[in-house]
C-alpha positions in Angstrom: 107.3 136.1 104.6 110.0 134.7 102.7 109.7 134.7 98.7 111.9 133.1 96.1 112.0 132.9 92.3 113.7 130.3 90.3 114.0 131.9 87.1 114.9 130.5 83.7 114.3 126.8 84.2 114.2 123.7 82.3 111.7 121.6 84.2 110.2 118.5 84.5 107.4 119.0 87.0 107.8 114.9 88.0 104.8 113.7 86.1 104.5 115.2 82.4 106.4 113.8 79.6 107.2 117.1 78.5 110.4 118.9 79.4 109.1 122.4 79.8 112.4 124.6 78.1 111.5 127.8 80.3 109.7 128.0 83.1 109.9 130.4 86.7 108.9 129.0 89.7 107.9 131.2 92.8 108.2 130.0 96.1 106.5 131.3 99.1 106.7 130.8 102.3 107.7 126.7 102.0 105.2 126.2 99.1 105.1 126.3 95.2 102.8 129.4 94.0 103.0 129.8 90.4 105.0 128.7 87.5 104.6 130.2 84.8 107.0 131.4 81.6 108.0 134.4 83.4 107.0 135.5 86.8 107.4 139.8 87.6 107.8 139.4 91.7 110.7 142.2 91.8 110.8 141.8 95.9 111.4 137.9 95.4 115.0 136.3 96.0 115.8 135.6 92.6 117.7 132.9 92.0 118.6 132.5 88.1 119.2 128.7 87.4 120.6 130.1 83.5 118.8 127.0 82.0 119.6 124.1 84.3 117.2 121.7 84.5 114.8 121.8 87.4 112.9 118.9 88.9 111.5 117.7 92.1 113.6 116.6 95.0 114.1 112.9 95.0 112.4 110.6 96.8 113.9 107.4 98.3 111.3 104.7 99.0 113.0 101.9 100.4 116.0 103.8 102.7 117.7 102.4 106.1 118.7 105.3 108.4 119.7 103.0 111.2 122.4 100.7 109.5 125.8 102.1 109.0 126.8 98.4 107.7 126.1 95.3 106.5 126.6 93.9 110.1 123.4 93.6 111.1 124.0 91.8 114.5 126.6 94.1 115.4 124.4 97.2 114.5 122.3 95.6 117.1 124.9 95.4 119.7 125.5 99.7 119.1 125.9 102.0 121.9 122.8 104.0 121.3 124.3 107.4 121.1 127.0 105.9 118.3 123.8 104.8 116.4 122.5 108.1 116.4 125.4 109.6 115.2 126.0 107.2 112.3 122.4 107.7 111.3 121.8 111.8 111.6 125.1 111.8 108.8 123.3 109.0 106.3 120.3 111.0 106.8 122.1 114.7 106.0 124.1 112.8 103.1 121.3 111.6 101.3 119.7 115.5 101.5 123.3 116.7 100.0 122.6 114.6 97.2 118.9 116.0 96.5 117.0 113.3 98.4 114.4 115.7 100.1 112.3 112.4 101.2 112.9 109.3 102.7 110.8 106.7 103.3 112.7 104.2 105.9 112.2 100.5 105.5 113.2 99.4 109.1 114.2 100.5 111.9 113.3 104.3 111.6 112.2 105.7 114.5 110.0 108.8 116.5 114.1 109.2 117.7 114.9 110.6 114.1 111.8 111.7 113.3 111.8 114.4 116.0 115.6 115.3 116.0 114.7 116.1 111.8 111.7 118.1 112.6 113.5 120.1 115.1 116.4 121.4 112.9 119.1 118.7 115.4 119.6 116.7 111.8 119.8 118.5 108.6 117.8 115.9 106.5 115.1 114.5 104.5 111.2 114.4 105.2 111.1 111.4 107.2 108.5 108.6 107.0 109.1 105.3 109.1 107.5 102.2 110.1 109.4 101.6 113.8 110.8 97.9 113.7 110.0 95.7 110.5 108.0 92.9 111.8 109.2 89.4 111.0 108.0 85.9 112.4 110.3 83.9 114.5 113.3 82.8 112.5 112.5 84.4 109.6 114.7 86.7 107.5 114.1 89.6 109.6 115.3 87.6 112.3 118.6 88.9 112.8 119.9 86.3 115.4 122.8 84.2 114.2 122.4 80.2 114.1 124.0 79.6 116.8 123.1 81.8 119.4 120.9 80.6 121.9 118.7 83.9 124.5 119.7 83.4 127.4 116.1 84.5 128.7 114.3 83.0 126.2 112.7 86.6 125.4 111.3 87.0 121.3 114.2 88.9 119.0 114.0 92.7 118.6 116.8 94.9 117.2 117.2 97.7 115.7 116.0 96.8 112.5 113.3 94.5 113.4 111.3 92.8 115.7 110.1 88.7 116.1 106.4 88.6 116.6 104.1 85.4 116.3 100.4 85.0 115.7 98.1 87.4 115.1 97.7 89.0 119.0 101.5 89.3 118.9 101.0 91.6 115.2 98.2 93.7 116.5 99.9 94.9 119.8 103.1 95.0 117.9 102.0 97.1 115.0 99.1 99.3 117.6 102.5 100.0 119.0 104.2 101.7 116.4 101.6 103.6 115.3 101.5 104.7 118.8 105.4 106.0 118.2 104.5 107.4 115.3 105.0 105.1 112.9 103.4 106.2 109.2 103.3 102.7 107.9 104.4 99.1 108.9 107.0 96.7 107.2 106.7 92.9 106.9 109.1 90.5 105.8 107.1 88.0 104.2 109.8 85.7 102.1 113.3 85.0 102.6 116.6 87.2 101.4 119.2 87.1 99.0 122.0 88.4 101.8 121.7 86.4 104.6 121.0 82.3 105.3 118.4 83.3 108.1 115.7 81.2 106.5 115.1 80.4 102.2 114.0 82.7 99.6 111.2 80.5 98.6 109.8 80.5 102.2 106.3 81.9 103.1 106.5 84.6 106.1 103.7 84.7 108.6 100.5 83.4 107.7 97.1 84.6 105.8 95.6 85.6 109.0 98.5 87.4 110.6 99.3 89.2 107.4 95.9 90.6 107.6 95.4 91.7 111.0 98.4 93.9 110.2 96.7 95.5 107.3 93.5 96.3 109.1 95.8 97.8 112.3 97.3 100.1 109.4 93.9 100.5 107.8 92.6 102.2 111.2 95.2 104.4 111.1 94.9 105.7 107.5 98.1 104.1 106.9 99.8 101.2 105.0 101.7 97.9 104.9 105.3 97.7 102.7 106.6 94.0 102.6 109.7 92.7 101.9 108.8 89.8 99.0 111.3 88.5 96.8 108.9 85.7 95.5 106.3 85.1 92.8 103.7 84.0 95.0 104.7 85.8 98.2 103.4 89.0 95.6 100.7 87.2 94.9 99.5 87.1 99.0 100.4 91.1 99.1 97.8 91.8 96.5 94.9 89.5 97.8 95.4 90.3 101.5 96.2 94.2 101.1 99.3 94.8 101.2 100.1 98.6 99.7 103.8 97.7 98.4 106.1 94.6 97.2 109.5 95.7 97.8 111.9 94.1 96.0 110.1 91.9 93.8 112.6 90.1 92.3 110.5 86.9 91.3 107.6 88.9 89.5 105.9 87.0 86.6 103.9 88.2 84.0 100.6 86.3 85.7 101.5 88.0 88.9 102.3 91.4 87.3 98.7 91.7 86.0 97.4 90.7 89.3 99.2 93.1 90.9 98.4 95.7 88.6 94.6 95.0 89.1 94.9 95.2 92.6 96.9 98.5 92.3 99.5 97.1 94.2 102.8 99.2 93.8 106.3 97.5 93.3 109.7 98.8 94.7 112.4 97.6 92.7 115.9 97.7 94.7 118.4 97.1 92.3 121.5 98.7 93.9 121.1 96.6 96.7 121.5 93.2 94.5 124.2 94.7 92.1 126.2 95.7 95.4 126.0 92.3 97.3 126.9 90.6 94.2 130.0 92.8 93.8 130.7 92.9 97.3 129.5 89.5 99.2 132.7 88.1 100.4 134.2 91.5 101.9 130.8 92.4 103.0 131.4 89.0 105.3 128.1 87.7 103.7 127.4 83.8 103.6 129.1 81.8 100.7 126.0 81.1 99.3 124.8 84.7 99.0 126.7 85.3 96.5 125.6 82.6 93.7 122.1 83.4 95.1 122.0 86.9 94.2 123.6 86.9 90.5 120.3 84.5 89.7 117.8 86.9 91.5 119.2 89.8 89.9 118.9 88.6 86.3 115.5 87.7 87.3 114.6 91.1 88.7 115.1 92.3 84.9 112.4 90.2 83.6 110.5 91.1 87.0 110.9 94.3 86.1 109.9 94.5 82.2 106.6 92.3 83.4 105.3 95.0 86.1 105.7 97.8 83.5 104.4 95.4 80.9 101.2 95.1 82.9 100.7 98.3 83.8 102.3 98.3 87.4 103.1 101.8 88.6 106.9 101.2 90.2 108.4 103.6 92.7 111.9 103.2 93.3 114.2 102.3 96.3 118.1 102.0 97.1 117.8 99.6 99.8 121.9 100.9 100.2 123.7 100.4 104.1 126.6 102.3 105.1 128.4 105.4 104.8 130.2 104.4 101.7 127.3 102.2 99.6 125.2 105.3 99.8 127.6 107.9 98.4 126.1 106.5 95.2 122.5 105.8 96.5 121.6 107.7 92.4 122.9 105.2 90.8 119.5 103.3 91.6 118.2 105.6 88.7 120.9 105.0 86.0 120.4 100.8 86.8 116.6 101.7 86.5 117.3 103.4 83.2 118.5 100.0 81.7 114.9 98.7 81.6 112.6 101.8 81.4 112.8 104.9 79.7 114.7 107.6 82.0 111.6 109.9 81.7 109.7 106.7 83.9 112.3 106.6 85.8 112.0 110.2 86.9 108.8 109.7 87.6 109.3 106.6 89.8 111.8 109.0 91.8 109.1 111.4 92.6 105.6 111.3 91.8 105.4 107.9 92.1 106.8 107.4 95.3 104.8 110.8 96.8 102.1 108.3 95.8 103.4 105.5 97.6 103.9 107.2 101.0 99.9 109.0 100.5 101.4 113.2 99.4 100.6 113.1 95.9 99.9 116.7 94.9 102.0 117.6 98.1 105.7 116.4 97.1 107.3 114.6 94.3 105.9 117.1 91.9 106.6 121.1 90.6 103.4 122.2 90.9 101.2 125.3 92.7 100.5 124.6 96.6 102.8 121.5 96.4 105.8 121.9 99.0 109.1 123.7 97.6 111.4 120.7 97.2 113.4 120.8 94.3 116.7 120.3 93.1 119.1 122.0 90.0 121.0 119.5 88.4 123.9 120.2 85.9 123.2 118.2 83.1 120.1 116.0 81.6 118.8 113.5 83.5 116.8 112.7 80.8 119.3 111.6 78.5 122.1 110.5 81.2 121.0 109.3 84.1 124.2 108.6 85.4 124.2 111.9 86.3 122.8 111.1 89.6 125.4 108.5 90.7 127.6 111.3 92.0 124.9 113.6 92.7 126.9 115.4 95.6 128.9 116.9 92.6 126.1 117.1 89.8 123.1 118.8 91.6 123.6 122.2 91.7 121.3 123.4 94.4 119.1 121.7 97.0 116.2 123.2 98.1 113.8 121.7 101.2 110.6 123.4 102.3 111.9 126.7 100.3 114.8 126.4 102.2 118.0 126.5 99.9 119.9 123.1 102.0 122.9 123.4 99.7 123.6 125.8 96.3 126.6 126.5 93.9 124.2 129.2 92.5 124.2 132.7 93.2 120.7 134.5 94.3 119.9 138.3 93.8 
């Protein structure tokens, strides 16, 4: 049985508004037992965090373990093996900065899944969909203009997969649930970094949009959708989809709707300030670049509508590559220029346990949730910044009781 106490703890348990100035927390065996003001367990590890504060490990809700770039058709031309390897270090670099949970957005596979769960890949919890399904020329459609399949066969990458009609859905998304999968991913606008098909334009139809939700439905699980638009949000809360990711378009109308529906929205804000800093070295289209700096003002208003209305918001890098996601935090501090960092927090944790169905289990600091945590030098709540080089301000990582990575000093 292994015990540990964290003792002498400023901690935000991921949901009150409070900042609780001292609090222990004893860990048993993987799980939270008690936390109390002081906690007398004299045979425990004691690890004295001398009043840093303590929260919940952070949760990623819109993360890509299987793109080291922003060359998507080249990522689908990757040796296998090289693949694997670029995505076991994004994986064990986002745990190094306190990401204890990922929630993959496409291309996440039962690969990665059982390499984590077997100890191969130091890393997050990992919950994936398999390939993002997107119709036939649509934006998940990663085939460039002017390349012509020689056998005529539907797209599938890494990332995604082309499927048309509502047979093509079911067996598609029966599929990944038979890998694994612990939701499914639709693309049902167009994107701000590639010209594969408009913004404005509708993905997939009524029909094939819900057969995919009732194939998730059997299974317990859930449908996340890549929608930009206004009234592409508007189909995800009539036909049942669980989460708009991205959002960008979101009006006021459409935030109460959404908020009726308890519909969740994942904001990705990194990913828009990133490929409107970056679109010409990135090798992106010309026009991605204009296109972006008018969706990402918009995302703002979309933003301070859904919190306006009541929308609960998780929160998502949406971040590819090695170098983008050395600051995969700064999602936070961007966060923290609409809502109150105390939100914010909660977006990063309880929230987003919401989102992928462990409330009570992660995302929170609570008794018989699991034991991820992290010790961060500094307050979050005042500067979330803080996180944007969160290799360097998190003091100690901890995973299933496990201490991943610690500056700290146990006795």
């Amino acid at each position: 049985m292994t015990v540990t106490l964290i003792s002498n703890a400023r901690l935000f348990d991921g949901v009150s508004d409070t900042i609780f100035e001292r609090r222990d927390i004893l860990v048993e065996d993987g799980e939270i037992r008690e936390v109390a003001e002081e906690i007398d367990f004299p045979a425990a590890d004691r690890i004295d965090v001398e009043g840093r504060f303590v929260m919940p490990g952070l949760i990623d809700a819109h993360f890509h373990a299987n793109t080291p770039g922003y060359d998507f058709y080249g990522t689908d031309r990757m040796p296998p093996a090289l693949l694997a390897a670029h995505a076991a270090r994004l994986l064990t670099g986002a745990l190094d900065r306190g990401y204890t949970t990922i929630r993959d957005a496409g291309g996440g596979d039962i690969g990665l899944k059982l390499a984590l769960d077997e100890g191969l890949i130091d890393g997050p919890r990992f919950f994936y969909p398999g390939k993002g399904l997107t119709q036939t020329g649509g934006h998940g459609d990663m085939r460039r203009r002017n390349y012509v399949e020689p056998c005529g066969c539907a797209y599938s990458g890494i990332v995604t997969q082309a499927v048309d009609g509502p047979d093509e859905i079911r067996k598609a998304a029966r599929e990944e649930f038979r890998k694994g999968a612990t939701h499914l991913k639709l693309f049902l606008s167009g994107g701000v970094s590639t010209d594969l098909a408009p913004l404005s334009m509708p993905h997939f139809s009524d029909v094939e949009i819900s057969v995919a939700v009732e194939e998730a439905a059997r299974r317990g699980a859930y449908v996340m959708a890549h929608c930009h638009t206004d009234d592409g949000a508007r189909r995800c809360a009539e036909l049942g989809v669980r989460t708009v990711e991205h959002g960008s378009l979101i009006t006021p109308k459409t935030a109460a709707f959404l908020a009726g529906k308890d519909v969740f929205v994942v904001p990705t804000l990194s990913a828009g300030e990133l490929i409107a800093a970056n679109a010409r070295s990135l090798g992106l289209p010309a026009s991605a670049e204009e296109r972006i700096r008018d969706v990402n003002a918009r995302t703002l208003e979309a933003i301070d509508a859904c919190v306006s209305a009541g929308v609960k918001l998780g929160l998502g890098c949406d971040l590819h590559g090695h170098e983008f996601l050395r600051t995969q935090g700064r999602e936070l501090a961007l966060r923290g220029r609409v809502q109150p960092a105390i939100d914010v927090l909660r977006s990063a944790t309880s929230i987003n346990a919401e989102i992928i169905q462990c409330a009570g289990k992660l995302g929170v600091i609570t008794p018989g949730a699991h034991a991820d945590m992290i010790v961060i030098d500094g307050d979050p709540v005042e500067d979330l910044s803080i996180f944007t080089n969160s290799a360097e301000t998190i003091a100690l990582v901890m995973k299933a009781g496990r201490v991943v990575r610690s500056r700290l000093h146990s006795s």
